[in-house]
C-alpha positions in Angstrom: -46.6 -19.7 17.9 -43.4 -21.5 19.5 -41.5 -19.4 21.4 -37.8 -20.4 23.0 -35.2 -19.9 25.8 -31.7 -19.2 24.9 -28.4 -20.0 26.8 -25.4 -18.1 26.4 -21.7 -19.8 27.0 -18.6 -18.2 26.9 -15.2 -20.8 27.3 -12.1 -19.9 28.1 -9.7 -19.3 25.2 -7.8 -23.0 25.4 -7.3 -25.0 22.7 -10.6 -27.0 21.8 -9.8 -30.0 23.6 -9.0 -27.9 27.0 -12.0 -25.7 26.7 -13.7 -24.8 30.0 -17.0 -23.1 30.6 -16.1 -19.5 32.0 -20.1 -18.0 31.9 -23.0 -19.3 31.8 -25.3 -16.7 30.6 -24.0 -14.1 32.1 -22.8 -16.0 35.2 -19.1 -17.2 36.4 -19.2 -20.4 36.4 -16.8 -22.6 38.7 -12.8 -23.4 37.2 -12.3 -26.9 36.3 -15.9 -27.7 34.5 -14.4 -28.9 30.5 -16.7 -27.9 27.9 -16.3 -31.2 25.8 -18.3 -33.6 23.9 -20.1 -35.0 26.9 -21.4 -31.7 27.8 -22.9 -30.9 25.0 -24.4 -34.3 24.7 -25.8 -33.5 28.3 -27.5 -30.3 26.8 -28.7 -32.4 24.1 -30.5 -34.7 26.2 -32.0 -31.4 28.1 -33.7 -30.9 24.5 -30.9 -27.7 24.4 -29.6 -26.8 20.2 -26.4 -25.4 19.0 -27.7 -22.2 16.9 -24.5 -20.0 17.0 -20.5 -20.6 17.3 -18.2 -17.9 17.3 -14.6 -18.8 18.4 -15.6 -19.1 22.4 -19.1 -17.5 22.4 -22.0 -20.1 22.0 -25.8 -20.0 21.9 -28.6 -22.8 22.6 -31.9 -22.8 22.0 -34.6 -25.1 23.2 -38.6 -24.6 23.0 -40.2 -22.9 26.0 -42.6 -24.6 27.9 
């Protein structure tokens, strides 16, 4: 049976294109690091999924080893 690890990020509440990463689960993260398409491609390449959006609340997924 596959079983996974989940991330939880929460951005600040800029507009889309300003997003920053505020927590990483549970953790505050350092000011300053965008939240942006080459991010997300860097989770990506980790083997990380999108599962859940909600306005600034997002959840990953990726099989654990």
């Amino acid at each position: 049976m596959q079983k996974w690890e989940y991330m939880e990020i929460y951005t600040s509440q800029n507009t889309p294109s300003e997003r920053e990463i505020a927590y990483v689960n549970g953790a505050k993260q350092k000011e300053g690091r965008p939240f942006d398409q080459k991010y997300i491609n860097q989770l990506g390449s980790f083997g990380w999924e999108l599962v859940i959006k909600n306005d600034n609340f997002y959840i990953f997924k990726r099989p654990k080893e």
